[in-house]
C-alpha positions as CSV (number, residue, x, y, z in Angstrom):
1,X,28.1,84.1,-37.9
2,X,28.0,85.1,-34.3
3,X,24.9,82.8,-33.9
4,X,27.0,79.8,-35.4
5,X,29.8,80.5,-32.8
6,X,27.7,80.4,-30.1
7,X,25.7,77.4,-31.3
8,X,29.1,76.1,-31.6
9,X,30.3,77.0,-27.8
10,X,27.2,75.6,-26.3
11,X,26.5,72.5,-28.3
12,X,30.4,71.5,-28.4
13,X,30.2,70.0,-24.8
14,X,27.2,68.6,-25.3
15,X,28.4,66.5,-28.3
16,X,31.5,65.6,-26.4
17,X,29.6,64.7,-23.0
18,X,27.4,62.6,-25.4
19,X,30.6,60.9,-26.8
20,X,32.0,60.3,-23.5
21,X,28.3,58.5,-21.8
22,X,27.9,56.7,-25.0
23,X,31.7,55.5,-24.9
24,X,31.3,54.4,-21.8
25,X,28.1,52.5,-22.4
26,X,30.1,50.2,-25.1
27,X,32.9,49.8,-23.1
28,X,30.4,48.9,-20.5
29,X,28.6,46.4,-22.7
30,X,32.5,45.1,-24.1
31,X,34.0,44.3,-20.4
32,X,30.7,42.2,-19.4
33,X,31.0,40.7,-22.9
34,X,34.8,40.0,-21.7
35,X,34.2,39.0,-18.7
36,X,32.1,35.9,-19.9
37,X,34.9,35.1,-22.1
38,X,37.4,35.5,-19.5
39,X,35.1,33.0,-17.4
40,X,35.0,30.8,-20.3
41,X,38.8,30.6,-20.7
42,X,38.9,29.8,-16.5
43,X,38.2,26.9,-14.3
44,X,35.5,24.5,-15.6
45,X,33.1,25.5,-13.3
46,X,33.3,29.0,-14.1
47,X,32.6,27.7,-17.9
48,X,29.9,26.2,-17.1
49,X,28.4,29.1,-14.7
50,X,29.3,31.5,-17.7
51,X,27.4,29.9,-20.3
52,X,24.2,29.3,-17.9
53,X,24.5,32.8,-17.2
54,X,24.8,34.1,-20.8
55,X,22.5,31.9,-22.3
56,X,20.0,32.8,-19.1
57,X,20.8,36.2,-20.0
58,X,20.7,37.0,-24.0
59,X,18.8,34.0,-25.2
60,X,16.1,34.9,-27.7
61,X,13.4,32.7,-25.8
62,X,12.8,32.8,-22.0
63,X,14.3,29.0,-21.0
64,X,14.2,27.2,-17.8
65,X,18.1,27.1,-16.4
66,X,16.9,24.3,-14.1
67,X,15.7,22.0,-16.3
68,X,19.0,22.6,-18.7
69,X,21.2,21.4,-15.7
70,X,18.6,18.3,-15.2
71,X,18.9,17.4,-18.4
72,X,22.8,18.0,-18.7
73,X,24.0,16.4,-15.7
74,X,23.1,13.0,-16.9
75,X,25.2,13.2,-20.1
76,X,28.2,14.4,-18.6
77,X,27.9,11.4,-16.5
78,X,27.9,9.3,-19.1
79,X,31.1,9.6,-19.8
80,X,32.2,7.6,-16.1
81,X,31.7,4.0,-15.9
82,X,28.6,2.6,-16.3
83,X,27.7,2.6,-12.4
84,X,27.6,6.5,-11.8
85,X,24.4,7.9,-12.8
86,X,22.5,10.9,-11.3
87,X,18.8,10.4,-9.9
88,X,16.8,13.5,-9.5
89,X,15.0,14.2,-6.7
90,X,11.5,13.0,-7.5
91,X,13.4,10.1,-9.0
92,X,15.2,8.7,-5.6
93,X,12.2,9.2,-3.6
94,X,10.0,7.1,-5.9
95,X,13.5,4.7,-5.9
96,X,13.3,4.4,-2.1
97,X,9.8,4.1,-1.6
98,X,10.8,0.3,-1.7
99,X,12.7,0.4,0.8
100,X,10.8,2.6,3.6
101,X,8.3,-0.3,4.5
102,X,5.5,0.8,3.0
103,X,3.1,3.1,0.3
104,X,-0.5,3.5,-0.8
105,X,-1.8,1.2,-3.4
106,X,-3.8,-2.2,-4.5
107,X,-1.0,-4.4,-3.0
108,X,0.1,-6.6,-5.9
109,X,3.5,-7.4,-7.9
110,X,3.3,-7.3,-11.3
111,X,5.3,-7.5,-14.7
112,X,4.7,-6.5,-18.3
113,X,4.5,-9.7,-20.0
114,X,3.9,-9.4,-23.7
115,X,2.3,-6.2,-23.3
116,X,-0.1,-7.2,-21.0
117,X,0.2,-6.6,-16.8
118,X,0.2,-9.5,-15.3
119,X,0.1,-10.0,-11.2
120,X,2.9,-12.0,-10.1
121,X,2.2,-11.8,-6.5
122,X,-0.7,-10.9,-4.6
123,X,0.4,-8.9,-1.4
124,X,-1.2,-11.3,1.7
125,X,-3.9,-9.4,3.6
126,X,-3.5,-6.2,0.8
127,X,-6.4,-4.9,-0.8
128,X,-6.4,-6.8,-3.7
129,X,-6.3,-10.4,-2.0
130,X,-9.6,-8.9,-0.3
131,X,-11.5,-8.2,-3.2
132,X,-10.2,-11.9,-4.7
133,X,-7.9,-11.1,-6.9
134,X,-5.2,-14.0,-7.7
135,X,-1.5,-14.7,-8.9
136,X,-1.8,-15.0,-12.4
137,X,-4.7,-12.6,-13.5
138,X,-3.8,-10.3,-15.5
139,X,-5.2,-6.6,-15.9
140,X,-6.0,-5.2,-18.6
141,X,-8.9,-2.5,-18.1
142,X,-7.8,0.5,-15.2
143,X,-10.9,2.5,-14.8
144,X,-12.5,1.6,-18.4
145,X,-8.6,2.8,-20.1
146,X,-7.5,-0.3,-22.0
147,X,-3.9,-1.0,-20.9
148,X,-3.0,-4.2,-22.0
149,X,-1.7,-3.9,-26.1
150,X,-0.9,-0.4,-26.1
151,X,2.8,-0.2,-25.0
152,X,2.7,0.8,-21.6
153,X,5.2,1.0,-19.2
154,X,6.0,0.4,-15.7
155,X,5.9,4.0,-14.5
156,X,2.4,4.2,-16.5
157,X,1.0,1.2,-14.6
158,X,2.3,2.5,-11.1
159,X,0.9,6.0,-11.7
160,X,-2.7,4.1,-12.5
161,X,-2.7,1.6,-10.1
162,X,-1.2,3.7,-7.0
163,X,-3.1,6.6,-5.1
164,X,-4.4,8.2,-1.9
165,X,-5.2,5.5,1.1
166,X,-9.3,5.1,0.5
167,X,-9.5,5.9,-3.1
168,X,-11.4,3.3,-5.2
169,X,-10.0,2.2,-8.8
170,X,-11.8,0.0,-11.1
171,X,-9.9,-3.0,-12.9
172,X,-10.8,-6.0,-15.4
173,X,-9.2,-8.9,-14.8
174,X,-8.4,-11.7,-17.8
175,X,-8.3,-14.9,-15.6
176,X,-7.6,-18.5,-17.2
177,X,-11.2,-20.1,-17.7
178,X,-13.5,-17.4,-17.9
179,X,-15.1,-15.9,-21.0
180,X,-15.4,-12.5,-20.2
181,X,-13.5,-10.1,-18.4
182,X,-13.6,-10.3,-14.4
183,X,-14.5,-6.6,-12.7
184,X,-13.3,-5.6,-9.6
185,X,-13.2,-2.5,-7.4
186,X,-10.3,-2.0,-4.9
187,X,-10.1,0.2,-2.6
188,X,-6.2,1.4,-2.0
189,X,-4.7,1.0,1.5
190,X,-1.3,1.3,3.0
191,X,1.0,-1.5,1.6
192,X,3.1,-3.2,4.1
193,X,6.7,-4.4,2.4
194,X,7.9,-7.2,4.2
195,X,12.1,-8.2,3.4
196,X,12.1,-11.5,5.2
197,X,10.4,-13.6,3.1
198,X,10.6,-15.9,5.6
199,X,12.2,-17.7,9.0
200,X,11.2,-21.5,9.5
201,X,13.4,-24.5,11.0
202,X,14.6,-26.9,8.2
203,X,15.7,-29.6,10.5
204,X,16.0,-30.3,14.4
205,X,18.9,-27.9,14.0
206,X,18.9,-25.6,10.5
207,X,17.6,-22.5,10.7
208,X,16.6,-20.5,7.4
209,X,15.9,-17.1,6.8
210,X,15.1,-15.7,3.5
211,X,15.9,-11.9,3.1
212,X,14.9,-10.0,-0.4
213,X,16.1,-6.9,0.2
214,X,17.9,-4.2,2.3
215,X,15.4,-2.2,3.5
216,X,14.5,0.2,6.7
217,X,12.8,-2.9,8.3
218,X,15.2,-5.2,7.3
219,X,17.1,-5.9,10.5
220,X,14.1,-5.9,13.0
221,X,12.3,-8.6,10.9
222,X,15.5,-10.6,10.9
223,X,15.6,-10.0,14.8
224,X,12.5,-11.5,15.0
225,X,12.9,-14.2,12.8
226,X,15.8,-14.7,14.7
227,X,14.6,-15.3,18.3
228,X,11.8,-17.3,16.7
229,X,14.8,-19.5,15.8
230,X,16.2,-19.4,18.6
231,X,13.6,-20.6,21.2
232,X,13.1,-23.2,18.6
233,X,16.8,-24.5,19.9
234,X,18.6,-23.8,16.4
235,X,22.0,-24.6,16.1
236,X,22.9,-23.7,12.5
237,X,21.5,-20.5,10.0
238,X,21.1,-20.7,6.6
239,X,20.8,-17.3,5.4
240,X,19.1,-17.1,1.7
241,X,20.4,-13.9,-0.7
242,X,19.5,-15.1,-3.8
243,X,17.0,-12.6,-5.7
244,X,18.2,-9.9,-3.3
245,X,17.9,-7.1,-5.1
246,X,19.8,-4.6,-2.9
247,X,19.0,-1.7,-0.5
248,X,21.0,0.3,1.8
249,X,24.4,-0.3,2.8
250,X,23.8,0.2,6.1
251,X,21.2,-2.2,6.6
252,X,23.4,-4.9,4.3
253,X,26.5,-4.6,6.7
């Protein structure tokens, strides 16, 4: 009995101190628990932080927090007009590399025409105007892949046909009139992107200058085109925007 008592003395706190850690453990686990659905209940930023956090936190899978906001942010957008949309990064710099006056490639303009690429422009002195490659052809082998009939895209073509300054791809080119497909071998170069189409005198007096776009180059080409006018005594500019496809403000005002 006397053993029981003393049991009883020593193991009494114990129990109790037990109690008290382990009380304060779920009161512990309760006030974080809270305090994401206090943050829930606040501003909508803090709703949005709390849920990243806590499904971050207690999700049963590891998940990738950046890619949930990449792939968020658009649909909440979608609820504006139809003009606000978010670009990520590697988006906008592919977007811009338009405008910055040049990139590595073959040097053509194409379009997806019934499923088939087909070169709308050859880019003068680019690398495939060297190699004789024409307006028209169209391409439907890159490096023995058949592209032409399979469903591919823009972004698929650019990836192929775009690379490191002195890299070699291989294409086959259908062109009108011959039997089999046309093999060529370009080697990429650094693509100049000209947005003065062009700057010629229409008349004694008339001046014309064509611009396509709003790029970083835009306003010395114009300059130039400009003067050329200029010492050629014109009076008058005609200043051609149709096709222009945009660029930045900046360089538009």
């Amino acid at each position: 009995m006397k053993f029981i008592e003393k049991l009883a003395k020593v193991g009494m706190p114990l129990v109790i101190a037990l109690s008290v850690i382990l009380g304060m453990l779920i009161q512990q686990k309760l006030s974080n628990r809270q305090g994401i659905l206090s943050g829930l209940n606040a501003s909508s930023s803090s709703k949005i932080d709390g849920i990243l956090d806590y499904v971050d936190r207690e999700y049963v899978d590891s998940i990738s927090v950046d890619e949930i906001v990449e792939n968020t942010i658009p649909v909440m957008l979608k609820e504006l007009d139809p003009h606000s949309i978010y670009i990520s990064a590697a988006d906008f710099k592919k977007m811009n590399e338009p405008l910055e006056g040049n990139f590595d490639g073959i040097g053509v303009q194409f379009n997806i025409q019934k499923d088939t690429v087909a070169v709308v422009k050859v880019i003068p002195s680019g690398p495939s105007e060297k190699v004789g490659i024409r307006d028209g052809d169209r391409i439907v082998t890159v490096d023995d892949s058949l592209i032409a009939g399979v469903g591919i895209t823009n972004d698929n073509v650019m990836k192929l046909l775009r690379g490191k300054k002195g890299t070699d791809v291989n294409v086959g080119i259908y062109r009108r009139g011959e039997s089999e497909l046309v093999p060529f071998t370009i080697t990429r170069d650094k693509i100049p992107i000209f947005s003065v189409d062009a700057s010629y005198m229409v008349n004694d007096e008339i001046g014309y200058i064509k611009v396509n776009r709003f790029a970083k180059n835009t306003l010395n080409e114009f300059k130039d085109g400009l003067a050329k006018l200029k010492k050629q005594n014109m009076q008058h500019l005609v200043i051609d925007f149709r096709g222009n496809g945009g660029g930045y403000l900046k360089t538009a005002i």
